[in-house]
C-alpha positions in Angstrom: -78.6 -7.7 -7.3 -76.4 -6.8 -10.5 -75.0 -3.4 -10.2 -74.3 -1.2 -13.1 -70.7 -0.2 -14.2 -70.1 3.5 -13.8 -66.8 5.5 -15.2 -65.3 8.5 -14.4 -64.1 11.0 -16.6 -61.9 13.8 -17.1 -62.3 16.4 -19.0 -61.6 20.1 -19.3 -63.8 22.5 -17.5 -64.8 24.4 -20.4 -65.5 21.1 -22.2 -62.8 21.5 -25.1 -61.1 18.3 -26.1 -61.6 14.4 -25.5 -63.1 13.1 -22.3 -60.7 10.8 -20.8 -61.9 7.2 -19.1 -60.1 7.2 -15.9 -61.6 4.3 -14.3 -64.9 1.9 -14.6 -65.8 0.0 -12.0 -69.5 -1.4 -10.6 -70.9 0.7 -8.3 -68.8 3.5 -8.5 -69.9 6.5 -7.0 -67.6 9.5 -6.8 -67.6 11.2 -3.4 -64.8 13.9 -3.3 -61.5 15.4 -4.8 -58.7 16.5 -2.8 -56.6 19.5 -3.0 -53.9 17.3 -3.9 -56.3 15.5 -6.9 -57.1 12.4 -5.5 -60.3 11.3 -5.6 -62.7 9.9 -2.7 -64.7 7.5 -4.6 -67.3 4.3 -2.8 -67.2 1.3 -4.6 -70.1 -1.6 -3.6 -70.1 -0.3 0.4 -65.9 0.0 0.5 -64.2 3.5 0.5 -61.4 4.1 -2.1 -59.0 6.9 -3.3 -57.4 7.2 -6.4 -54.0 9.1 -6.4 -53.3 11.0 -9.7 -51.7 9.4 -12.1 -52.5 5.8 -10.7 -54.5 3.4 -13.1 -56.0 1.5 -10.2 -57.6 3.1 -7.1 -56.2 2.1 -3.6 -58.6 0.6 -0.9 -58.8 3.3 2.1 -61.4 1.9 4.5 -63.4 -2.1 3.6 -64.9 -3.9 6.5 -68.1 -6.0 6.5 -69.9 -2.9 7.2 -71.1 -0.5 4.1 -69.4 2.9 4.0 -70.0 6.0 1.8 -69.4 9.2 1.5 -65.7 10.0 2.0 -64.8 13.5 1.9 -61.6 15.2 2.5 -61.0 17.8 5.1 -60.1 21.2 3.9 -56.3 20.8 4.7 -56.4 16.8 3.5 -55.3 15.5 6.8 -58.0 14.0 7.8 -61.4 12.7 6.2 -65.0 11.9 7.1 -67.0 9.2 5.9 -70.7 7.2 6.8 -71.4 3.7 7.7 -74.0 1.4 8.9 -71.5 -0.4 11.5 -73.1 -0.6 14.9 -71.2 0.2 18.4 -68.5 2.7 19.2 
């Protein structure tokens, strides 16, 4: 199964000026932002973040399993996240 190549972009909030590619990668899907601006993101069943600032995102949780879903508590210290992994 071919999966397309998504990008995420910056840009103001009132849309004034040049969107900026961040990143591209296949199956990207965006999940969260932190207080502290990094970025929860899934890519093909693997959790990543992506400090800002940093070009390439960092790999947070990638097991055999498929996760999604990261998001960030409230205070950052700690996160949540989905998977199909069975057991405890």
């Amino acid at each position: 199964q071919r999966r397309e190549t998504q990008t995420l972009v910056r840009t103001a909030a009132d849309y004034s000026g040049v969107p900026e590619r961040m990143l591209q990668l296949p199956g990207l899907i965006l999940s969260d932002v932190a207080r502290d601006g990094r970025f929860g993101l899934t890519v093909d069943g693997d959790l990543l973040t992506l400090a800002p600032g940093a070009e390439e995102p960092e790999p947070f949780l990638a097991t055999e399993a498929n996760e999604a879903g990261l998001r960030f508590s409230p205070d950052g210290k700690y996160v949540t996240y989905v998977t199909d992994e069975t057991g405890r």
